[in-house]
N, C-alpha and C positions, 0 to 999 in steps of 0.2 A: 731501518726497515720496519721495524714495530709501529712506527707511526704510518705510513702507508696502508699496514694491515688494518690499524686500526680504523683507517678511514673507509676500507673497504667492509670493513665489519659494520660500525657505523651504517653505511651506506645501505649495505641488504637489510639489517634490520629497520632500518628509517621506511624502508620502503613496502616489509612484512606488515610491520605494523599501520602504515597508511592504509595498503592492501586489507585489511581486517577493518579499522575503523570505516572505511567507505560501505564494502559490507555492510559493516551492521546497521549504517544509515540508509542504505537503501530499505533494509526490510521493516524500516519503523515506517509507522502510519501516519495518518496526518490525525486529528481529534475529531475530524466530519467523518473521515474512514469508519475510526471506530464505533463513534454513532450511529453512521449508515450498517455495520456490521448488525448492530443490536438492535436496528429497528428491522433489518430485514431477516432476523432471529425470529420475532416476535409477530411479522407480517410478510410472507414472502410472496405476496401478491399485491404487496401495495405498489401506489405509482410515484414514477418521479416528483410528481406536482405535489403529491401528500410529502413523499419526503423534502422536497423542498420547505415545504410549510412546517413541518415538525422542528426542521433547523436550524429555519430563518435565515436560508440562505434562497441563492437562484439556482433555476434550474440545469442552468449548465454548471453548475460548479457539483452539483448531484451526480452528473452525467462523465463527467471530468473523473469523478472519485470512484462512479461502480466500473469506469474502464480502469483504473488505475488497480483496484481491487479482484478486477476478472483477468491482470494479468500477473497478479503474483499470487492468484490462484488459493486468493481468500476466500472468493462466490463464485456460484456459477450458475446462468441461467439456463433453463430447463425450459422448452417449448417457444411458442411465439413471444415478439414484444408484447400485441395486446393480451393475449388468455395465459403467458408462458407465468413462472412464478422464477423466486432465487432460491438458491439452497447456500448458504453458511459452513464453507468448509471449515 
């Protein structure tokens, strides 16, 4: 019987601990994240095309990253796309 348990023990802990590490990979960023975080620190009125250009990346991977960022509630924009600015939570 110990060994049954054992597998059942096993088993929930196999699956606590997956449950944790998926976690905590969702809440890591990507390295444009964090860049786009610190340039939109320092200019929260700049445009995608600047941040594109500060990156050296494309503009939808810009675009890809402040939606990825406005839903784990890193940034958040304030007003319009054209006049709106971001704010750095």
């Amino acid at each position: 019987m110990s060994g049954k348990m054992s597998g059942k023990m096993s088993g929930k802990m196999s699956g606590k601990m997956s449950g944790k590490m998926s976690g905590k990979s969702e809440d890591r960023l990507t390295k444009t994240a964090i860049m786009l975080c610190a340039l939109l620190q320092d200019n929260p009125h700049i445009t995608h095309a600047q941040l594109a250009e500060h990156l050296a990346v494309n503009v939808r991977t810009i675009e890809r990253n402040l939606k990825l960022l406005q839903e784990k509630n890193r940034i958040l924009r304030h007003g319009s796309a054209r006049k709106g600015h971001w704010q750095v939570l």
